[in-house]
Biopython code that builds the backbone (N, CA, C, O; Angstrom):
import numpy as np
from Bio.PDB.StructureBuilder import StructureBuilder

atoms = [
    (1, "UNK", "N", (91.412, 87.373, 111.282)),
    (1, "UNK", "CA", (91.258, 88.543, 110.477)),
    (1, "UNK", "C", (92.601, 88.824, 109.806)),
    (1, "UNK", "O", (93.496, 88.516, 110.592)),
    (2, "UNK", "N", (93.135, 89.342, 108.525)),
    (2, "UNK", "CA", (94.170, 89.490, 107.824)),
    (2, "UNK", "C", (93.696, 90.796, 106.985)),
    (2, "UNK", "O", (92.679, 90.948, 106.309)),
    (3, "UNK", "N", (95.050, 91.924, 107.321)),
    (3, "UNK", "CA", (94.506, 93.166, 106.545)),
    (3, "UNK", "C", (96.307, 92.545, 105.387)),
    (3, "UNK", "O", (97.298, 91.821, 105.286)),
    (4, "UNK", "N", (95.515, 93.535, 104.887)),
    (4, "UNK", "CA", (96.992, 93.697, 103.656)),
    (4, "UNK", "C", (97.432, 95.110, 103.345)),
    (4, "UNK", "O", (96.723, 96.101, 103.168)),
    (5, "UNK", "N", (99.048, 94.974, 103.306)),
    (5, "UNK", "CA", (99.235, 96.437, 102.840)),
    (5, "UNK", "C", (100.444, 96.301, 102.024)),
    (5, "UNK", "O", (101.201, 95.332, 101.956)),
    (6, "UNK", "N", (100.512, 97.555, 101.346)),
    (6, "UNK", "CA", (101.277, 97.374, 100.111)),
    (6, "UNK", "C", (102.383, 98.546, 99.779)),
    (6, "UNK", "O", (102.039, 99.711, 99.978)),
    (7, "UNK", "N", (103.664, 98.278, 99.295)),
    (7, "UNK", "CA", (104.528, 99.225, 99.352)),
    (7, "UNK", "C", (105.316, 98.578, 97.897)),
    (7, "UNK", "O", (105.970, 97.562, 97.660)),
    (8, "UNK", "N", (104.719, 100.124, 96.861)),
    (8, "UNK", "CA", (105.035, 99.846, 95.839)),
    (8, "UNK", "C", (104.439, 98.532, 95.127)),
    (8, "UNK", "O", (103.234, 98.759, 95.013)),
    (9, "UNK", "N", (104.706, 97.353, 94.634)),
    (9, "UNK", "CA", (104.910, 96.241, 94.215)),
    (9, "UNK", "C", (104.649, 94.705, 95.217)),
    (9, "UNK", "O", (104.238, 93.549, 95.120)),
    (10, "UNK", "N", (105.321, 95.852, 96.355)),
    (10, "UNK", "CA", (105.408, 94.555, 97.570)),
    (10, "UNK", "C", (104.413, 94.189, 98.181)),
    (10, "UNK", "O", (103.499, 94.991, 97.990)),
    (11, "UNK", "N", (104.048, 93.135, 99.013)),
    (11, "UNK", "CA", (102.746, 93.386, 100.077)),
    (11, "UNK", "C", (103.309, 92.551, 101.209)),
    (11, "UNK", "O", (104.087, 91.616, 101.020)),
    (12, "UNK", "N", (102.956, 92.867, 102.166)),
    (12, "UNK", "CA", (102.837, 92.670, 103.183)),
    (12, "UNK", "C", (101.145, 91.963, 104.030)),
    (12, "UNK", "O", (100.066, 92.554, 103.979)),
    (13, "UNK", "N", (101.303, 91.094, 104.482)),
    (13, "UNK", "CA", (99.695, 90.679, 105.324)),
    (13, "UNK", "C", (100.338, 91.036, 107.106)),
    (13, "UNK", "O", (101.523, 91.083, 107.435)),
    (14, "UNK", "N", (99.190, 91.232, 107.957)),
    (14, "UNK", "CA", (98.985, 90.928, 109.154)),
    (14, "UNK", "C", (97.387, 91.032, 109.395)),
    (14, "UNK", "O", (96.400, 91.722, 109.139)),
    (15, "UNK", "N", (98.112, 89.089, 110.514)),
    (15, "UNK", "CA", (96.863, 88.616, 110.799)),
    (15, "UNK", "C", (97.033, 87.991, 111.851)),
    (15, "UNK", "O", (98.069, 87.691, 112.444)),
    (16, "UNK", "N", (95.472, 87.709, 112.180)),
    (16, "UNK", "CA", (94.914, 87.420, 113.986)),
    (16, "UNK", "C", (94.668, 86.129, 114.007)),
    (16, "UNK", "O", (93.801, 85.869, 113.173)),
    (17, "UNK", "N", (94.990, 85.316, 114.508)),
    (17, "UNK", "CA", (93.794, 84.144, 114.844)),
    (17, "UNK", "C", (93.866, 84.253, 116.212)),
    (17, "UNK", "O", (94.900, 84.659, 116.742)),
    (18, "UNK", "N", (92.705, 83.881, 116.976)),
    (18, "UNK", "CA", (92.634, 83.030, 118.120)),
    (18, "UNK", "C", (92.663, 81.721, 118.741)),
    (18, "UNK", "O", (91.979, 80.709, 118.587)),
    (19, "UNK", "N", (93.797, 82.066, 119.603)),
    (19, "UNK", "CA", (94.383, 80.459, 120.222)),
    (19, "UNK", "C", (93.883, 80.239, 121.666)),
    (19, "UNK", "O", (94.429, 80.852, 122.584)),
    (20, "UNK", "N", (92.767, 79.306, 121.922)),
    (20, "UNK", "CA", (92.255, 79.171, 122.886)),
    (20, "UNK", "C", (91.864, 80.599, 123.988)),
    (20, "UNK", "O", (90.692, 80.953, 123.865)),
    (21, "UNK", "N", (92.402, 81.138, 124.657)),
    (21, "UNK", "CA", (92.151, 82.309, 125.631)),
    (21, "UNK", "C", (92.905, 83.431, 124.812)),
    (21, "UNK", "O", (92.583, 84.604, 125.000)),
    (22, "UNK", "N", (93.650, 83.187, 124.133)),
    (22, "UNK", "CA", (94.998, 84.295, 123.402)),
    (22, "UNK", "C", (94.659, 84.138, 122.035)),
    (22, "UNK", "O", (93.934, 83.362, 121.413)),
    (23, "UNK", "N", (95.703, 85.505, 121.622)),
    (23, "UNK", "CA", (95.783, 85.725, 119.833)),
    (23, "UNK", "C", (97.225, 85.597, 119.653)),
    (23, "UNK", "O", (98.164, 86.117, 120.256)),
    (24, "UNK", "N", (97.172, 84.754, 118.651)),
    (24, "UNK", "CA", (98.379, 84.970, 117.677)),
    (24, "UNK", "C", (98.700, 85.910, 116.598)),
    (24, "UNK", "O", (98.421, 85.386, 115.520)),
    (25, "UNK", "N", (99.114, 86.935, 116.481)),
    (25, "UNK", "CA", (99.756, 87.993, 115.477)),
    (25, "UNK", "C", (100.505, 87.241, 114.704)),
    (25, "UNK", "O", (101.323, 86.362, 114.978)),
    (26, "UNK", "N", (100.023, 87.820, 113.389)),
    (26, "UNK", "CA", (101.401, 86.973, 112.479)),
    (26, "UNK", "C", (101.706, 88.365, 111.493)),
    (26, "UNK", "O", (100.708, 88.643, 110.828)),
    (27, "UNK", "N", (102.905, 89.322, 111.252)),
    (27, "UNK", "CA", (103.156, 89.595, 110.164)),
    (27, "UNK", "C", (104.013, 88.723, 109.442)),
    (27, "UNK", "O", (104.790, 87.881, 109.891)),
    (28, "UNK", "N", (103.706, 89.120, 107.943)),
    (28, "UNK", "CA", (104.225, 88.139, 106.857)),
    (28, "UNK", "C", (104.468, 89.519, 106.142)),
    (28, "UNK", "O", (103.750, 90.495, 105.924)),
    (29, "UNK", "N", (106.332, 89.060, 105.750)),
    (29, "UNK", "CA", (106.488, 89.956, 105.016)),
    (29, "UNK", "C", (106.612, 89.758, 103.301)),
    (29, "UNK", "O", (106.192, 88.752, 102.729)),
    (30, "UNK", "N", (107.132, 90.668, 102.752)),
    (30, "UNK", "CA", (106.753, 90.698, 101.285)),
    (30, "UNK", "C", (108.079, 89.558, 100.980)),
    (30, "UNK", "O", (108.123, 88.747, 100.055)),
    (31, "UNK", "N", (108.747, 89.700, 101.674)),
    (31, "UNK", "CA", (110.760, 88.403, 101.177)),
    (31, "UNK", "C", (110.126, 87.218, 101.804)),
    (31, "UNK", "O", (110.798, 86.205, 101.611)),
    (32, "UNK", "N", (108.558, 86.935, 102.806)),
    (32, "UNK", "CA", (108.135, 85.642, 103.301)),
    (32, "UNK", "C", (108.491, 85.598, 104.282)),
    (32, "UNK", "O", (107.925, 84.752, 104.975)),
    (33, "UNK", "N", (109.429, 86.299, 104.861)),
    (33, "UNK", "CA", (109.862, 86.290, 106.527)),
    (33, "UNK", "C", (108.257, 86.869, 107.470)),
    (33, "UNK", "O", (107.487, 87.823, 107.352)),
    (34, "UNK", "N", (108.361, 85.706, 108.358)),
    (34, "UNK", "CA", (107.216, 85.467, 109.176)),
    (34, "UNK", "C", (107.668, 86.155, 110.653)),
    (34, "UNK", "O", (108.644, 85.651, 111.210)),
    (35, "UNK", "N", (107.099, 87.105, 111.195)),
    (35, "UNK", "CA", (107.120, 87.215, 112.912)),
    (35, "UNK", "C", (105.664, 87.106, 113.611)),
    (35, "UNK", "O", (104.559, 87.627, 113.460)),
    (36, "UNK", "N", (106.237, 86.186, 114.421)),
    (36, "UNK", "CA", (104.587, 85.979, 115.374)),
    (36, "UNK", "C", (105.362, 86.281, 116.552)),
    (36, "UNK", "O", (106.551, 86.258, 116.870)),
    (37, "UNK", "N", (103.736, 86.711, 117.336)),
    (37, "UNK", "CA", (103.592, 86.972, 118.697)),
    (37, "UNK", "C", (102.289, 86.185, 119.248)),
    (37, "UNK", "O", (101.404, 85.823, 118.473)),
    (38, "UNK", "N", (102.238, 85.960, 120.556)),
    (38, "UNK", "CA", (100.766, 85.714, 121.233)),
    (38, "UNK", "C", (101.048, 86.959, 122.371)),
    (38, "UNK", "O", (101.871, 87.510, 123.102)),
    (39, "UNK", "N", (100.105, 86.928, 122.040)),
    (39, "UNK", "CA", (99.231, 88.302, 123.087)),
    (39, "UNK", "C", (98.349, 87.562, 123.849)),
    (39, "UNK", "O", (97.668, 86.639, 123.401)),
    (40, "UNK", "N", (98.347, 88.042, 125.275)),
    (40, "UNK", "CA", (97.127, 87.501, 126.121)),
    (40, "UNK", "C", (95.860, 87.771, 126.476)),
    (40, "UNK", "O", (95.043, 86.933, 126.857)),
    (41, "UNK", "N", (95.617, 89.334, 126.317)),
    (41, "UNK", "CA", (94.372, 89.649, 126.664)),
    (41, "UNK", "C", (93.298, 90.018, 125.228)),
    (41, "UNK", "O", (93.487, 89.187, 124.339)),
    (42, "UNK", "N", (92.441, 90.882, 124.931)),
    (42, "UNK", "CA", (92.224, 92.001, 124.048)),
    (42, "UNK", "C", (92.650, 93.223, 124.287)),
    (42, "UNK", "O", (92.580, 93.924, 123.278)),
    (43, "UNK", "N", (93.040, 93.731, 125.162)),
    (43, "UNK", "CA", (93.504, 95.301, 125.277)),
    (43, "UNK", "C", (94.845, 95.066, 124.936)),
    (43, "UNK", "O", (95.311, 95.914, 124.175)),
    (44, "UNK", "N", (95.839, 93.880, 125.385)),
    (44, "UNK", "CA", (96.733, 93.629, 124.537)),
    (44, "UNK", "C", (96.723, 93.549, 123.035)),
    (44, "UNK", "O", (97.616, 94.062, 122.361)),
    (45, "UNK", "N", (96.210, 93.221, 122.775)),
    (45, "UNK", "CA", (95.782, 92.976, 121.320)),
    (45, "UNK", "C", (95.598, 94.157, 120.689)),
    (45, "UNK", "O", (96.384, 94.550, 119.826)),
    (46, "UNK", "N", (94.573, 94.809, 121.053)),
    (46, "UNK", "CA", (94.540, 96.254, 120.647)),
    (46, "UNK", "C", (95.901, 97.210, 120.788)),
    (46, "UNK", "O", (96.282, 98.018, 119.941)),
    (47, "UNK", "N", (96.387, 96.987, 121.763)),
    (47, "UNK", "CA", (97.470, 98.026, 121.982)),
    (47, "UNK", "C", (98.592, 97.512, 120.364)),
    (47, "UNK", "O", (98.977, 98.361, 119.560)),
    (48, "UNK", "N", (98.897, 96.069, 120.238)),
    (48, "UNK", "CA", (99.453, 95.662, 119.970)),
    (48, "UNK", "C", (99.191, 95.950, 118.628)),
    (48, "UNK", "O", (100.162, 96.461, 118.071)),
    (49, "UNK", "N", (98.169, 95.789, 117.891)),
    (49, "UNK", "CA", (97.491, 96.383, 116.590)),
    (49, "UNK", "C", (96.870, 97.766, 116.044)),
    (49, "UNK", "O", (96.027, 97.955, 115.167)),
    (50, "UNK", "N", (97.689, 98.811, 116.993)),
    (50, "UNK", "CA", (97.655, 100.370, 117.113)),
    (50, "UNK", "C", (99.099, 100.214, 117.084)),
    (50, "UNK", "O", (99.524, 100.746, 116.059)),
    (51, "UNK", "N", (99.887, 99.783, 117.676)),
    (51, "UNK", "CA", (101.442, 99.967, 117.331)),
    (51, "UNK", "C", (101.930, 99.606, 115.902)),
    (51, "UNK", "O", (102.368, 100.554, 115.249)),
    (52, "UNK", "N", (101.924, 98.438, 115.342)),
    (52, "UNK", "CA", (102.329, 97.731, 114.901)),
    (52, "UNK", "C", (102.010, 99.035, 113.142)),
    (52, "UNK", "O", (102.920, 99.722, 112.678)),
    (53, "UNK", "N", (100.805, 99.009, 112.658)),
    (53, "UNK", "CA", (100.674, 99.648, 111.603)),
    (53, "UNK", "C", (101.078, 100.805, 111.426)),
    (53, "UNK", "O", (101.165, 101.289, 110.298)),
    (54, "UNK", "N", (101.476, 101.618, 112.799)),
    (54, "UNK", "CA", (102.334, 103.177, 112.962)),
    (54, "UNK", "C", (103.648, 103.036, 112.305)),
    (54, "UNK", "O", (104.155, 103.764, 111.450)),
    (55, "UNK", "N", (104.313, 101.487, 113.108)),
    (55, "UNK", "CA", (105.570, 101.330, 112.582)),
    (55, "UNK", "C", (105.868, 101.248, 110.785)),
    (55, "UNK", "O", (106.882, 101.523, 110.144)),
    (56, "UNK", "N", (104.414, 100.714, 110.307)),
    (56, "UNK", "CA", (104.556, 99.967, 108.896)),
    (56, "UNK", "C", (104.894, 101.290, 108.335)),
    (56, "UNK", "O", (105.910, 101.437, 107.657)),
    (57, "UNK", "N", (103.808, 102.581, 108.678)),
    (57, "UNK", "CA", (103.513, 103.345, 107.497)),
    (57, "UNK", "C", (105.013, 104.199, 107.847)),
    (57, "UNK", "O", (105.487, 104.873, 106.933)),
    (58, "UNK", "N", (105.506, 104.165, 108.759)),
    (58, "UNK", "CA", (106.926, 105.111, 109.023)),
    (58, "UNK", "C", (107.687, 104.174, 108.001)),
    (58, "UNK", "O", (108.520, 104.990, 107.607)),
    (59, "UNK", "N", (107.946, 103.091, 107.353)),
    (59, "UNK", "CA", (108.549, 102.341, 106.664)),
    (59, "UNK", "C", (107.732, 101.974, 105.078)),
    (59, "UNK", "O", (107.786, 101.037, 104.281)),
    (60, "UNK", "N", (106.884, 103.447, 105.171)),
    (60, "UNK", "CA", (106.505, 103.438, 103.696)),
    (60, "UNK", "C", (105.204, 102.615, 103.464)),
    (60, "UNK", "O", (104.406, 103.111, 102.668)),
    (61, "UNK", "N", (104.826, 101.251, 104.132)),
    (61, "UNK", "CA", (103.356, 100.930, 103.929)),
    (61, "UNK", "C", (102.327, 101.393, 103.925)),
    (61, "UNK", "O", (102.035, 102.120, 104.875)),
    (62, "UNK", "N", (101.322, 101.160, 102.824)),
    (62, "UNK", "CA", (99.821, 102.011, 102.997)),
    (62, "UNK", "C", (98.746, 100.507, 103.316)),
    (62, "UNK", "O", (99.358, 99.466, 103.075)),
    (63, "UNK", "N", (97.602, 100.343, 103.700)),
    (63, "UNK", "CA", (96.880, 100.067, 103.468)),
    (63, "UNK", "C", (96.437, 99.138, 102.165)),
    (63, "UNK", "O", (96.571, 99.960, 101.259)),
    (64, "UNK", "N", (96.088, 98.184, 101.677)),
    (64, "UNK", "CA", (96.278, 97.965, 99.963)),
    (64, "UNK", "C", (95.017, 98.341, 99.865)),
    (64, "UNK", "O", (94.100, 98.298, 100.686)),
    (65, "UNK", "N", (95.083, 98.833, 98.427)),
    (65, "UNK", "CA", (93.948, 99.294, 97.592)),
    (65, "UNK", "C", (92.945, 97.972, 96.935)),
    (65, "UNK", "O", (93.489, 97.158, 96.188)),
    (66, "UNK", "N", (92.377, 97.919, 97.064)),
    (66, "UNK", "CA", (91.077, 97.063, 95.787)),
    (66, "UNK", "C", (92.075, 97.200, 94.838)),
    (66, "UNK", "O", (92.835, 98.162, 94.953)),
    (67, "UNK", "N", (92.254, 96.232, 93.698)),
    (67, "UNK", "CA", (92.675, 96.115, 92.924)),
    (67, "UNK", "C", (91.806, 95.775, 91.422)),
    (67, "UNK", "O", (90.851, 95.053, 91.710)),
    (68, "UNK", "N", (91.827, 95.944, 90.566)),
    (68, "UNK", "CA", (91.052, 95.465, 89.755)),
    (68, "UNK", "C", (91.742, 94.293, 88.691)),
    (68, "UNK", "O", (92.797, 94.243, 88.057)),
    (69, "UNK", "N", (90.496, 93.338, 88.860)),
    (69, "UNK", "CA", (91.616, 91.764, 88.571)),
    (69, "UNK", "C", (91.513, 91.752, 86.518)),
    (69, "UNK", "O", (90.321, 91.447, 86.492)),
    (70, "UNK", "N", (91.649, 91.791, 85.978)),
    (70, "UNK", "CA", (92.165, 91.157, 84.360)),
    (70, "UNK", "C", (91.612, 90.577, 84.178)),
    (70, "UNK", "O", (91.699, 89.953, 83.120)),
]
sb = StructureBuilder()
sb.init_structure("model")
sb.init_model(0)
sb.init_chain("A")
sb.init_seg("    ")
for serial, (resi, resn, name, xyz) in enumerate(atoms, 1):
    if name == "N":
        sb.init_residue(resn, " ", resi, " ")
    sb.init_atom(name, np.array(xyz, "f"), 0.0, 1.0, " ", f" {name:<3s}", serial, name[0])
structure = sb.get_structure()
């Protein structure tokens, strides 16, 4: 799963895959700098994806909008 969010101009993705029993977190930032994590459970996961977007929007990220393409 990969949401996107956007600050100003910039965007930002974070996304999930699942790795055998675990998830891999990946944010990707808008300069391309990558941080991953694996998480082990789902309540990890959850906890981990309730934190993570608190931090974004204190640093100005929203959510991205639909865009309309040209």
């Amino acid at each position: 799963m990969v949401w996107f969010f956007e600050r100003g101009m910039e965007i930002t993705t974070l996304e999930v895959k699942r790795r055998n029993k675990q998830f891999e977190v990946t944010l990707t930032r808008a300069d391309g700098h990558e941080e991953k994590e694996i998480v082990a459970t789902p309540a990890a996961l959850l906890s981990r994806l309730t934190r993570l977007p608190e931090t974004m929007f204190v640093e100005g990220w929203e959510p991205m909008r639909r865009r309309r393409m040209h």
